[in-house]
Structure formats: C-alpha cells, structure tokens
N, C-alpha and C positions, 0 to 999 in steps of 0.2 A: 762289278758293273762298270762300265764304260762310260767315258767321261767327255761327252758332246760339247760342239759348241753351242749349241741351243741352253747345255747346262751353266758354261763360261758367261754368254750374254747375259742369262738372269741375273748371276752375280754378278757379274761387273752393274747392268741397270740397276737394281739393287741397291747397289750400295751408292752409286751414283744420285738416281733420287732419295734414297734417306738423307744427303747431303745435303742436296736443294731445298729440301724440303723444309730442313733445319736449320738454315739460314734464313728461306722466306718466316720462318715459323720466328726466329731472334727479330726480324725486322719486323712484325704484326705484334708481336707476345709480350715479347722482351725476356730474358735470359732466363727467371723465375718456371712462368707458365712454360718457355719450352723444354727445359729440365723433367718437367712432370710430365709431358708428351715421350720424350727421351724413354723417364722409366715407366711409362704404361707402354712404349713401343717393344720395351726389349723385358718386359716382366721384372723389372729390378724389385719388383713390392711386392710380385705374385705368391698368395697363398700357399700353402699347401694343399696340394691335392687331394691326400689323402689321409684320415685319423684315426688312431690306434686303437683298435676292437675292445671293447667292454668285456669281460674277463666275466667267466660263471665264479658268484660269489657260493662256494661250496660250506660256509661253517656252518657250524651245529643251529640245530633251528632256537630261533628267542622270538617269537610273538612278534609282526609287522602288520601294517594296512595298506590293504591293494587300494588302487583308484577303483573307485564306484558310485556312479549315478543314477536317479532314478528312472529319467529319460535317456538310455544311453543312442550315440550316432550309430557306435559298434559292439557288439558281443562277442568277446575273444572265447571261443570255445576250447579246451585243454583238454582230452583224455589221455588218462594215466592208471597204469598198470605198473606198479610199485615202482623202483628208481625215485625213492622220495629226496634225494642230494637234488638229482638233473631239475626234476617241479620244483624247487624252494629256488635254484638258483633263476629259475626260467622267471616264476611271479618278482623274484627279487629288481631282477633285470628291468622290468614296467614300473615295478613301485620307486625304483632309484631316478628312471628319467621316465614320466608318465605320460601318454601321448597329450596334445592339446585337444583332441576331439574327447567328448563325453564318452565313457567307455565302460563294459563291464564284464568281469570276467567271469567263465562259468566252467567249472573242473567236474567234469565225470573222473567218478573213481569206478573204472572196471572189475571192481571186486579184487583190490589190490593185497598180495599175500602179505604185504609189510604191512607197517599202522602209516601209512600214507594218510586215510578219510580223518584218523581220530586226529593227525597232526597238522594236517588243512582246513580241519572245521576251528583251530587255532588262530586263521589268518583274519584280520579285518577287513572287513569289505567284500569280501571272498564269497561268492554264488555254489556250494559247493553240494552234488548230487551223487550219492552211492548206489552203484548199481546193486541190488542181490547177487547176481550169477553175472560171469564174465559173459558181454557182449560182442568182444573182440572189436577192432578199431573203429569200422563203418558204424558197429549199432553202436558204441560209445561216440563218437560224433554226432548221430543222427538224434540219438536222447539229448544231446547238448541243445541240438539248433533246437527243439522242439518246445525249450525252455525260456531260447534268448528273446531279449525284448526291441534288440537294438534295430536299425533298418536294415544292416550291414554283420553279415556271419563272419568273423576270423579263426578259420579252423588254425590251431597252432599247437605242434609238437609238445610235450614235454621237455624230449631234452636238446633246447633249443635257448639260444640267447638274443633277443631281442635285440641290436642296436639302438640307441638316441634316432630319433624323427623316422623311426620305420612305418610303424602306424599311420601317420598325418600324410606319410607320403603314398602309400596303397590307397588312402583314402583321397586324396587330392585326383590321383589318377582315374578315377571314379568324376568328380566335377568335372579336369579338363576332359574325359572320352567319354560321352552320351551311350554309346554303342559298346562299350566296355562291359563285359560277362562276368569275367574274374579277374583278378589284378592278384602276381604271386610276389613272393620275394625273391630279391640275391642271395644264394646260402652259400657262407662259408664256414671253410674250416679253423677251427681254432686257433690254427698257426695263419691264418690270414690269408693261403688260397682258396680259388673257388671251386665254392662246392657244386654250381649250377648255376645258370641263370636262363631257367626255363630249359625246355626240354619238346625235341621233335621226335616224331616218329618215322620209325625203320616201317617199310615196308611187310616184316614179317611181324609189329606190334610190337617189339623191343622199344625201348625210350632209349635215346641219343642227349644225355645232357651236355646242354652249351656250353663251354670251358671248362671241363671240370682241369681243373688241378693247375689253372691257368692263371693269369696276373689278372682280380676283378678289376681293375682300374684302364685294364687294355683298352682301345676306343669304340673296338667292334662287339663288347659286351658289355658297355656299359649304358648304354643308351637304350629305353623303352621300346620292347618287339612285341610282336605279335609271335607269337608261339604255339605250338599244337597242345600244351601241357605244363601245368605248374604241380611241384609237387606240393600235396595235401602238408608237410609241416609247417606251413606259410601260405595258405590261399585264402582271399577275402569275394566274398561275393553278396550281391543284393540278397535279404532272408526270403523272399516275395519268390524269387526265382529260385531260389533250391529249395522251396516248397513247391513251387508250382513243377518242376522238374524229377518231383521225388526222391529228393536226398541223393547220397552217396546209394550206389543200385548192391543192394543182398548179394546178387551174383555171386561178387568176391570175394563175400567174407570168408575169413574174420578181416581181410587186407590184400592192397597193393591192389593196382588198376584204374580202384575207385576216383583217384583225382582222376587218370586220364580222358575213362566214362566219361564222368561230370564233365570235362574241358571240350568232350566231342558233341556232347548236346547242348552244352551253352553256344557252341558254334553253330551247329544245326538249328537253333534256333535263331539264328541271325547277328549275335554276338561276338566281340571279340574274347580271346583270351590273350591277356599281355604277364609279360613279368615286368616290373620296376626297378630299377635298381638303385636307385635312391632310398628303397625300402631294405633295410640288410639284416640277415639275421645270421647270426652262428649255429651250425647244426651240429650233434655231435651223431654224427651220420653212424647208427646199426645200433645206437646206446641201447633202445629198447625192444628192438626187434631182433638184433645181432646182424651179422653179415651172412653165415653160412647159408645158400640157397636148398641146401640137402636136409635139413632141420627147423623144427619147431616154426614158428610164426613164418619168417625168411622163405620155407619151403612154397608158403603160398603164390610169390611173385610166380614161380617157374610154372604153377601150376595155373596161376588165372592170364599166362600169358595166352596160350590158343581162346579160351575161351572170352578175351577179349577180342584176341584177331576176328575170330569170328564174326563175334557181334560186329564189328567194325569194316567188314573186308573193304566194301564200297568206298570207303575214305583211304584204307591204305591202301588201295590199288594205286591211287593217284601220287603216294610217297616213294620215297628213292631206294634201292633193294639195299647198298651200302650206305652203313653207317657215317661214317667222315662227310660225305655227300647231303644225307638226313640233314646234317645237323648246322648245315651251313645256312647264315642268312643275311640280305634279303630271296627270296627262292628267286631259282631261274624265272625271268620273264616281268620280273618289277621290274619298272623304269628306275634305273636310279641317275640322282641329280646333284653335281660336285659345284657350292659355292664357294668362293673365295673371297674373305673381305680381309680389311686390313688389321684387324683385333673381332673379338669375341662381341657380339651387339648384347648390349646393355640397355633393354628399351625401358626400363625406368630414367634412365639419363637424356635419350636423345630421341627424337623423330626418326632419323633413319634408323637407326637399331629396333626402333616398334615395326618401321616398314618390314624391313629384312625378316624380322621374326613371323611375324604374319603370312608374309609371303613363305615363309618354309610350310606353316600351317595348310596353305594353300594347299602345297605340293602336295604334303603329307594325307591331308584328307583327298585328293584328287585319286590317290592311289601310290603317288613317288614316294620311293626311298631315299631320303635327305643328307648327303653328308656334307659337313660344315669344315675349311680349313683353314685358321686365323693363318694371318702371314706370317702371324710372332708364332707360332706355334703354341703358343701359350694355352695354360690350363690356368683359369682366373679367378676360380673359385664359384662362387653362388652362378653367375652369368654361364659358365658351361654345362653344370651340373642341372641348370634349369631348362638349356637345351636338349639336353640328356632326356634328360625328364618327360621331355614333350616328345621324344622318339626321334630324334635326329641324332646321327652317328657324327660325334666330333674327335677331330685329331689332333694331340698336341705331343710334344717332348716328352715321355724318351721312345714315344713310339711312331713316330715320322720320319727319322733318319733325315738326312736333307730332305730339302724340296724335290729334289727333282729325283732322289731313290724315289718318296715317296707317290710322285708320277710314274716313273717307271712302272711301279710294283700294280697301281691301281686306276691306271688314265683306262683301260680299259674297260671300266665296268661303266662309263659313263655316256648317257645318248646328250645329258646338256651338261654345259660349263657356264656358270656364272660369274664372273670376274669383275667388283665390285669396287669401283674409284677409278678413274683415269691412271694416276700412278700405278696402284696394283695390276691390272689388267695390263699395264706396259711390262711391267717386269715376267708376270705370269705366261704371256699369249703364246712367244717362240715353244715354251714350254708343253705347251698345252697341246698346242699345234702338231709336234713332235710324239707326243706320248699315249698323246687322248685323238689321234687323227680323224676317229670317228665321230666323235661327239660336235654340235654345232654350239657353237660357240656365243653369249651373249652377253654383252657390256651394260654393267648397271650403274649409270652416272652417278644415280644419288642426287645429285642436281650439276648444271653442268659448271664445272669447277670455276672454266674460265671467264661467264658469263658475272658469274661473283666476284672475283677479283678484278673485272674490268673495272667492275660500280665500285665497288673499296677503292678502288686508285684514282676514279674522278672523284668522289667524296672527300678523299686525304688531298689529294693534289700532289702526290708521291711517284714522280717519273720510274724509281725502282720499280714500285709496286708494279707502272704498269707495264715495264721491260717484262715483269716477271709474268705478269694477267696473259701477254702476246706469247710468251714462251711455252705456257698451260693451253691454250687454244691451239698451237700446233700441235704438241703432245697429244692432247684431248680429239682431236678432231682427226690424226694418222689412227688412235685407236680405234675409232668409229670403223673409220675404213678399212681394218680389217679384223673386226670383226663382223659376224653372219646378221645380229640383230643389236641394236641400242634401244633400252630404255629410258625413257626420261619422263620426269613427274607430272608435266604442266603441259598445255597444248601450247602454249607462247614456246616453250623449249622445241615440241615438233616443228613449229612453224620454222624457227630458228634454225634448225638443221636441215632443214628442206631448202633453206637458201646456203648455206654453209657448207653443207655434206652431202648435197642432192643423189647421188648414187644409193645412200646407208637407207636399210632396211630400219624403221624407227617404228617401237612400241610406247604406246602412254601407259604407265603403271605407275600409278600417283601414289600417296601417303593411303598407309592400310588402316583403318580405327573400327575400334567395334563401338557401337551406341550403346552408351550408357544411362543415356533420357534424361528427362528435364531436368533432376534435384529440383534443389528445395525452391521455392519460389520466391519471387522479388522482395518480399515485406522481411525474411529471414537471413536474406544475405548484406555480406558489409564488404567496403573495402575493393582497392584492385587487384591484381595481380597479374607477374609476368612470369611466363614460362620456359626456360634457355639458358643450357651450359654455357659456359664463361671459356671456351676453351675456342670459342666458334668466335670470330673478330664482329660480324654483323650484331651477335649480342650484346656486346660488351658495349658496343658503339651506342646500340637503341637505348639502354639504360643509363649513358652515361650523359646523354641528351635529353631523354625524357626526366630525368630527376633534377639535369641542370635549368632548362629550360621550360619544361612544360607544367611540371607537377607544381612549379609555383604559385600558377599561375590556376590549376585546378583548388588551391587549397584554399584560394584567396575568397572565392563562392564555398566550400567547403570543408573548414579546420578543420576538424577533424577526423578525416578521411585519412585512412592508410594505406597503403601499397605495399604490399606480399612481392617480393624477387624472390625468386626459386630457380637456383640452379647450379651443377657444381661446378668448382676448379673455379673460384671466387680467389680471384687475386686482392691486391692490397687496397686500389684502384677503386673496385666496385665497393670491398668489402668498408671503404670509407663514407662512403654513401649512405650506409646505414646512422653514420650520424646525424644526416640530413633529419629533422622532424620528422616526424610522420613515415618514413621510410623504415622498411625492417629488410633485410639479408638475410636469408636463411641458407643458401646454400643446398644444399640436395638435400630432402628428403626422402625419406622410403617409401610413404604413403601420399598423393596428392590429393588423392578423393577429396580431403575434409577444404583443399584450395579450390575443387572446382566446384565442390558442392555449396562453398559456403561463399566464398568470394563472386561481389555483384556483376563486375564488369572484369573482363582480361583487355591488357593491351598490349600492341603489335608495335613498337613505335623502331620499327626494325627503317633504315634509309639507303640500307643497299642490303643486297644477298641473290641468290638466284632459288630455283624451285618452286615446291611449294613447300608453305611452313608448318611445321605440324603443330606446333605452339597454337595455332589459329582451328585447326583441325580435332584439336584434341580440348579445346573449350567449348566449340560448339558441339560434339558429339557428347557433350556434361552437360547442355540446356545452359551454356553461358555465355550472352553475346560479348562481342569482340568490335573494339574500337581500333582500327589498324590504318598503317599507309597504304598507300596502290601499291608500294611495293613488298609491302606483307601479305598483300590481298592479291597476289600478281599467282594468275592462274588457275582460279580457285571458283570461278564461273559465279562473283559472289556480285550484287548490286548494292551501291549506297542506299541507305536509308530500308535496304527492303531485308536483304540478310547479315549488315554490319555495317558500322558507320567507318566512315574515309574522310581522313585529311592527312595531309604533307606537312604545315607550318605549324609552329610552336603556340598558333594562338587559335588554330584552327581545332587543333589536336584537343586541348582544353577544353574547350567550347563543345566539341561534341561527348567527353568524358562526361561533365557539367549536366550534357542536356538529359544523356540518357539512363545518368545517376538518378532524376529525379522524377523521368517519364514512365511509368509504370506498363501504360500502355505501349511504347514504344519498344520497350526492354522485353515485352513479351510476344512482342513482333517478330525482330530479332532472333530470340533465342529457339522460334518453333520453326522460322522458316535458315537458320543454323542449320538446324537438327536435320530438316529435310535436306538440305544442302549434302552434308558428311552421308545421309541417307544414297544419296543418287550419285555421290562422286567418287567418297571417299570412303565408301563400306566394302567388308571381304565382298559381301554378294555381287555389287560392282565390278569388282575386280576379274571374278573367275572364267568368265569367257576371253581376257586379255590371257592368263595364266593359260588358260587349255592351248590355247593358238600360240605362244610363243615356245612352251615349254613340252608340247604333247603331240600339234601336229604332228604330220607329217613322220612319226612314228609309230613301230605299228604295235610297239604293246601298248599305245596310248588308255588310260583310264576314262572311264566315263566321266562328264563333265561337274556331275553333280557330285555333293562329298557322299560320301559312303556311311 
C-alpha cells in the first residue's frame, strides 16, 4: 500500500495532540489521574479478548444433577441417538457453569441402540423422554418442544459443548430485539476455529456458513447479524411461536433443512432471525450424523436440498447465485455508518458514552449498519463485546493494521462518517476525506470542548488554562468548517456557532435516555446523591465545593442526611472527602438503579462545564428531582421552581436542598414535570427525526424513519 501524506499528517496530528493533550491533562489532573488517562489511552490494562474454550469432559459416567426449575425461563431440548460420551459431556458442560436464567432440560432418547435412556434416567434433575421407535431429528425435537414448559425452546445438539454465559446471552438477545424470531449461537470447533456464525443462502438453497474455519474473534463476525439461518444445534426461539408455526416441518425428515424452513417462516412472519455471538458453543461437527453426504442420515442434506429450493424459490430468487457473495454481510444496499470516537463508550461511566451508544441504537433500528472504530484500537473487554452484542461491528488490534490501511481497505463502504471530539476529528478528517471521499462527513462535539475550558480558566483564574481554552476554540471551530455537519447538545451551543461559525451546517442532537419512571416515592427515599467521573475537571471541582462549602451548611437543618458520590477514577483529593461526616465515596458502581431509586434529591453543584449534563438527565428520567446551578441546568429547556430548583451561591444551594428535602409536595412537582421534561427532549423518540435528517437524507437507500 502506498504511503500518503494525508497518511503522514494523521501521524504527525496524532501524536502532536496526544502531546497537548497530556500536558493540558498534568496541568487540570495532576501527574496521578493523567497516568490513568495514559493507560486507558494506549490499553496498558486492557483485558483480554479472548478465553480458553471449555473442554468436553469425556470420563466414565458417576451420577451428577442438571439445573432444574419448576417455573423454567427456558427448555433446552436435547435429542440423542446413542453417542452417550458426546450427551454426558454436553449436560456436564451446563451443570459445571449453569446459565443464570431458570432452566430445564428435556433429552428425547430416539430409541438409542446403546443404554444411553437407562444411563440418563441416572442424571438429577434431568426431564428425560424415550422414544419407542426412532423418530429421526425433527420428530425427536418436536416430542421435546411438546413437553417443555419454559417460554423460550433451546433446541441443542448432543454433541455440542456449551460455553460459560451462552444461555443468558441468546436469552438477553431476545429482551434487547422485541422483533427477534430466533437467536442461534457461534459454533466452534474444538481447536477454537469457527465453525459458523449464522448461515446465508445460495441462490440454488445451499447454506453459505459465515467464517467457517475463520478467527471467531475477527471484527466482521463477531458482532450480532441478522442472517438467513441458524443452524438447529444451537437455536433458541419463543415456544408460542414454533407452536403456532408448527414445529420443525415433516418434509425433511428424518433431517437437515428444518432449521433453515423454520428461519424462513419466522421471517415471513415478520421476524428477525440473528445469530449472537456472545452465546458460544463447540460443536463437534458430523459426531452423530457423520460427514459422508452419499450415506445414512448425511445422505438426507443432498436430498432435501431441491425440495427445499422449491418450497422456497420466491426468497432465493432474490439471494446471490455465488457463494463468497451469499455470504457476505451487511447485504448490498444497507446504509452503513463508520463512527469514530476516541476509546470504546462505557455508558455505565459516562453521559456521552450513553449518548453515543443510543445513538448507534438509532441507527441500527433506523435500518443502518454500525461500525464502531476506537482510536486506541483497543479491544476493552465487557464495553466492546457489549457493543458486539447489540449488532454493531467493532474494530480493534490485530485486525485494523494501521489507521489509515484500515481506511484504505474500508472508507468505501461508507455514506456517513462520524468523527467524535474536536481532537479525534482533527487527526481523523484528511483521512477520511482521502479514503471515504464519498461519504459526508459529521463532527460530534460531545459538547463544545472550548466553551468548557474557557469557564474552567475564569473559575481558576489560570492564564495557561486560558492560552490553552483559545487554542481548543480555533482547533474546534477550523474542524467545524470543514466539516459537512456539526452536532452539538444544547440550543445555547447552536446559538453559539451561529455567531462563531455562521457558514457550519449545525444539528441539536442532545443527551439520549430512556424513561425509567418515577421509582419509589418520596416517603421511601433518603439521602443525596451526585452523579460524575472524576476524570472530567467540572466534576471534581462541583464536589470539592459542594462538600467544602454547601453540605455544611445543609447538615446543620439536617444531621443526619447523607450524600452518595458516584463516580470513577476517584483520586486521593475526592476520595478524602469521604471523611467528611455524613459524606460516602463510592466510586463506580455497576448498578445505579438502587441510587436513583432510592436516593431523594440528586445534585448538580457543577460552576463551569459546557453541554448538557446527563448527570441532570439521567435523575429525572429515574422520577428524581435535581437541585442544580444555571450552569448544570444550561440547555436543558428546564424552569426553577417548576422542573428543578436553581442556585449559584453556597447558601442559596442549601436552602433550596433544605426546602425540597422536606416539601413533599414540591418534590412531586419536580420529579413529574422532570420526567416530562427527558420525555419531550431528551428521549430516543425525540431524537429520531434529528437522526433521519442528518444521517439518512439525502441518500437514496435511506430507511424509513420509524424503527423496524
């Protein structure tokens, strides 16, 4: 490949603002916090990617108990026609790591010529049903489902190894996609390649599986698709609907087709069919059917291939006559959408990390095909594999090559580009410009950097700061201008660039929250609490103000009263705070529900920042009013006294804590006309006629507006 100077400038920009960057970051941080920036920037701590497959436990059988409930979520259906090693290892594999959902397993023995029934009617827990006379695969599955109790069928192989969190993940996929049919697994092979991850069809009714014998970790299969076909050793489907669908269809039997069947009428009836790949399981591909297509069971595939084309022509006419081509995805004619932000979003930690992730959501339900490029390239562990999860294609190390191969190789599959920071977008654009010429290009502030640093350097009274705040507003404000559109969170931010940047095409795309409703109500909750990484200077500043100055002065009307901080990368600073009475640090957790549910009032005691805050956004979408300054409250279409109370000074701040601690009526004022608030501003539904028009116009495979 050939080596640009559009590829030269990114590196040198590059490394030029990581420079800046980490010096402004020593002057705000101090040496500690920017270390930890350092190594989240370059992965010094990142996970590993990937964990060492679970091994079929083959010894001799001794007496075990399967998970089983009376109520199960799911019914793992099993049939088995002798191979009693591959079944003991397969139940072994769920009883050593047993999914977290309610489960129960149900084993047709197809009339198996070994003593398979006599040595699984041994297992505890075990559902286990003997056929008389062999039914061959379909009627041994279809006696299964006819049995289960669960809401949820898992038709699953014999000789098959379960992975740790497969289950919980086919089953999750099910919660986040309403419109989800079937949900299959990643099968691999023993040795750790892949065996499939979903499966399209050829034109002539052949299956095309996706990677086989390929790295499953690659980035282009490991992310949640949409697929024409999961195979039957790993498919999970509503019991409701492969009742009302009629099973796996006779046609076939005794085998092979039947998943495909079922994947084409679940579609036909308006549902998707995905594979996950979070869900994994090892197959030991031909163990009980064999391989040879000229003999015994095997023979079946070649034979119910016509007689499936048939049934099907109407759908394959519209698939590709080449194989390589089948099997490639997202298909010709999806929008697809290349963002780029500076690390992997984390929206358990931060407000913009929830925007960015929601807004993929958007895209994804809109109809786009999402791909995500951190700048570290990094692979981060839970945070990607969670984007994974949700169907968004992410790229990191060793399969990106540089940045600018990996424009090369893929700027053209893109109609938008989203470049996500002022800094990122300056090093990324020549880039973009060069490789992606076709795609229109769109700058997402996040909030506008300089606008925050200006208020941080009058606050400190720090002449650096503000050489530095002047030097981010030209940066920030040449990238505006050239790029095609800028989004920014707040109408005070449009206003703003409309006197700044008057030529720049500016969209509002605020803070994305879903409603979670009122929780518990006022006579139940205690306590304040604040919301906000430590890694962010406006936080550090609000806490270290409101606990030095304000909370005293709240405590003195109410000892007792405590204050919940939540948030991470708690330096020594904050984390000394915690000795203060009545004050606790906690630092990140993983669950905050039980802070917005149960804590009475959140406070915003933020005196400089720019945007809007999601801290503020993300309480009242909990039914939890919010005591903030104008400039926590800055953009957010919010009135004192009517959706949140407002003060600036140290004794004003109190005084309105004070009031609305103890006004019942007030508090419920507040927290209903919150709620409506995040309703009309800050909701996806809000959102999606901004997302159609920035991201869909004006192209012509645009999706319809509404999610799918």
């Amino acid at each position: 490949m050939s080596f640009s100077l559009a590829d030269a400038r990114f590196r040198l920009v590059r490394a030029l603002g990581l420079f800046r960057r980490g010096l402004a970051s020593l002057r705000m941080r101090g040496p500690r916090a920017t270390w930890q920036r350092v190594g989240a920037q370059f992965g010094l701590s990142a996970p590993r990617a990937q964990r060492p497959l679970l091994a079929a436990d083959l010894r001799p059988f001794a007496p075990f108990d399967v998970p089983a409930h009376a109520t199960p979520a799911v019914s793992i259906v099993v049939p088995v026609y002798g191979h009693l090693p591959q079944t003991l290892a397969c139940l072994r594999a769920i009883a050593a790591h047993p999914p977290q959902a309610a489960i129960e397993i149900v084993v047709v023995d197809d009339a198996s010529p070994d003593d398979s029934a006599a040595t699984l009617a041994r297992i505890g827990g075990l559902r286990l049903h003997a056929l008389p006379i062999n039914a061959g695969f379909i009627g041994a599955c279809n006696a299964g489902a006819a049995l289960a109790r669960g809401r949820y069928l898992l038709f699953l192989n014999n000789d098959t190894v379960p992975q740790p969190g497969w289950l919980d993940a086919m089953l999750a996929t099910f919660a986040r996609e309403p419109d989800a049919g079937i949900v299959g697994a990643q099968l691999r092979y023993p040795d750790g390649r892949l065996q499939e991850a979903g499966t399209m069809l050829v034109r002539d009714g052949r299956g095309e599986n996706r990677g086989r014998f390929a790295d499953p970790m690659h980035p282009q299969l490991r992310y949640r698709a949409d697929v024409d076909y999961v195979s039957g050793a790993a498919l999970m489907l509503p019991r409701a609907l492969f009742a009302r669908l009629g099973g796996f269809d006779a046609r076939y039997a005794p085998a092979y087709y039947e998943d495909a069947d079922l994947a084409l009428r679940v579609r036909e009836a308006g549902l998707r069919v995905l594979v996950q790949p979070e869900a994994c399981v090892v197959h030991l591909e031909g163990a009980s059917a064999g391989t040879d297509l000229s003999q015994g069971m095997k023979a079946a595939q070649a034979r119910n291939q016509p007689v499936f084309a048939a049934r099907w022509a109407h759908v394959l006419a519209q698939r590709p006559a080449d194989p390589v081509a089948a099997g490639r995805l997202p298909r010709p004619g999806v929008p697809q959408v290349l963002i780029v932000d500076s690390v992997t979003p984390m929206p358990d930690r931060d407000s913009a990390s929830l925007r960015l992730v929601n807004l993929m959501r958007l895209l994804r339900e809109a109809g786009a095909h999402v791909v995500f490029l951190p700048a570290d390239r990094r692979h981060v562990g839970a945070a990607t594999q969670a984007l994974q999860a949700s169907g968004v294609e992410v790229w990191y190390t060793p399969h990106t090559g540089s940045t600018a191969q990996w424009l090369r190789t893929h700027g053209a599959r893109f109609s938008r580009v989203m470049l996500c920071r002022h800094y990122i977008a300056r090093e990324f654009l020549p880039l973009v410009r060069r490789h992606a010429p076709q795609a229109r290009v769109i700058f997402d502030t996040i909030d506008l950097h300089y606008v925050r640093e200006l208020r941080g350097a009058q606050v400190s009274g720090d002449a650096a700061l503000r050489r530095a705040a002047e030097r981010t507003r030209e940066q920030e404000l040449d990238v505006v201008g050239h790029c095609d559109t800028t989004l920014v969170v707040s109408p005070s931010e449009v206003a703003l660039l409309a006197h700044d940047a008057p030529q720049a095409q500016v969209a509002l795309l605020s803070n994305l929250h879903e409603i979670a409703g009122p929780g518990l109500p006022f006579a139940q909750r205690r306590g304040l609490v604040f919301v906000g990484g430590f890694r962010h200077p406006p936080n550090v500043d609000a806490v270290k103000w409101f606990v030095g100055k304000v909370f005293p002065k709240i405590r003195a009307h109410l000892p007792q009263l405590r204050f919940h901080c939540i948030g991470d990368h708690v330096d020594d600073a904050i984390a000394a705070l915690g000795r203060v009475e009545g004050v606790e640090i906690h630092g990140h957790v993983p669950d905050i529900a039980p802070y917005m549910d149960g804590c009475r009032i959140a406070v915003a005691p933020l005196r400089f920042g720019a945007g809007v805050k999601g801290k503020v956004n993300l309480s009242m979408a909990n039914g939890q009013p919010v005591v903030a300054t104008a400039c926590a409250a800055e953009g957010m279409q919010l009135r004192d006294g009517h959706d949140v109370l407002l003060a600036d000074d140290a004794d004003a701040f109190a005084a309105a804590v004070v009031r609305l601690y103890d006004d019942e009526a007030l508090w419920n004022r507040l927290a209903t006309h919150g709620l409506d608030n995040v309703r009309r501003h800050f909701s996806l539904d809000a959102a999606r006629r901004t997302v159609r028009t920035v991201f869909f116009d004006d192209d012509a495979t645009a999706p319809p507006l509404t999610p799918r």
